[in-house]
C-alpha positions as CSV (number, residue, x, y, z in Angstrom):
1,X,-2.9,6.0,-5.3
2,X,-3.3,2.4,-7.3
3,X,-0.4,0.9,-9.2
4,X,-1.6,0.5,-13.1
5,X,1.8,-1.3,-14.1
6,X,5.4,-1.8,-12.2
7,X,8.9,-2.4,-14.2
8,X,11.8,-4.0,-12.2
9,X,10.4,-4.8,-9.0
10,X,8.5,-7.7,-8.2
11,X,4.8,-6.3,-7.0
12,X,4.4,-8.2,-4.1
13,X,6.4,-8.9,-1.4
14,X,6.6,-12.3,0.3
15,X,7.5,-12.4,3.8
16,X,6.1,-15.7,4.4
17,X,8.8,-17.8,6.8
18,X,10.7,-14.1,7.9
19,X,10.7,-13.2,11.5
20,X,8.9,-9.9,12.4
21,X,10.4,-7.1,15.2
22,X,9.4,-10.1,17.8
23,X,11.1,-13.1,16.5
24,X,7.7,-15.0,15.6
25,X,7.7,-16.9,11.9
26,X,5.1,-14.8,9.4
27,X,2.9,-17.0,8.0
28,X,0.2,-14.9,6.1
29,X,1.9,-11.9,5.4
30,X,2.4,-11.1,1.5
31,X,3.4,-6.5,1.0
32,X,1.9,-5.0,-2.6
33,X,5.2,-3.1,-2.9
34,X,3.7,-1.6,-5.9
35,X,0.7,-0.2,-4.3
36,X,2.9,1.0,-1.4
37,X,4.6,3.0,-3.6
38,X,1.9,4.1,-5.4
39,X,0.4,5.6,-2.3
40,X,3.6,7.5,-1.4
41,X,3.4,9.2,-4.6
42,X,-0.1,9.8,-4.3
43,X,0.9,12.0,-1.1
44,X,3.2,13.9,-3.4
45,X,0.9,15.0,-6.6
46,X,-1.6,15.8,-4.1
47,X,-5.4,15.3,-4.6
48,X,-6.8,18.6,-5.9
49,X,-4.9,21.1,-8.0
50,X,-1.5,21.1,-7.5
51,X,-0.9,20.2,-11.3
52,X,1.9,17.2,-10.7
53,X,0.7,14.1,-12.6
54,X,3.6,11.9,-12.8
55,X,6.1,10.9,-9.6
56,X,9.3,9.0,-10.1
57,X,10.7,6.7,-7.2
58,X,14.0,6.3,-6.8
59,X,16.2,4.8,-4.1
60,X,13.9,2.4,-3.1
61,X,16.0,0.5,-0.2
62,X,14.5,-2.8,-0.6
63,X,15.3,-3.0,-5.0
64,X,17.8,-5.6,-4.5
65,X,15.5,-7.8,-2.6
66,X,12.4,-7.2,-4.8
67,X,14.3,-6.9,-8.2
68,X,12.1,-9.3,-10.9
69,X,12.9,-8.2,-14.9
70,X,10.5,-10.4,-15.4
71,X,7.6,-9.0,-13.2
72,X,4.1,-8.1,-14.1
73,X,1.0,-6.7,-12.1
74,X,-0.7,-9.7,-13.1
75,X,0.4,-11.3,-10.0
76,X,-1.1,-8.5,-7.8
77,X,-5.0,-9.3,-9.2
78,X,-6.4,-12.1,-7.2
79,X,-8.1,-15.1,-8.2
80,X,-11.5,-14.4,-9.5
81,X,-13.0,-17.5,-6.9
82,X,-10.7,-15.6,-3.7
83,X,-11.5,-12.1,-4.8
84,X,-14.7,-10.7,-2.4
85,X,-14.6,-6.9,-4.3
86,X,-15.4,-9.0,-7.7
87,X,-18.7,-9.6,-9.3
């Protein structure tokens, strides 16, 4: 599952300056929330014939946190001179 759009929810996650399960500072780490979720529904409409096309999230425990009105995709593409899938 790929994310086309999101509405809400900002589409990446910045964890940059958190601690993880450890104590040590992240310094690289950046989620795509979007695509996480994405893939979650992907598990539910199934990949062959099971006929459901369209999955709706809700309860998503970290909305608060994430919540952007103003949010795009846009920031999930990558710089076109950072990007090693693009031509």
């Amino acid at each position: 599952g790929t994310a086309i759009g999101c509405s809400g929810i900002s589409p990446i996650w910045k964890r940059v300056g958190e601690k993880d399960l450890y104590g040590r500072e992240l310094e690289t780490t950046e989620i795509a929330t979007c695509d996480e979720l994405a893939s979650a529904a992907s598990l539910i409409m199934g990949q062959a014939d099971e006929g459901l096309p369209v999955v709706v999230i809700r309860g998503f425990n970290a909305f608060d946190t994430l919540r952007d009105v103003d949010s795009n995709i846009k920031s999930v593409l990558m710089p076109k001179e950072f990007d090693v899938f693009r031509n």
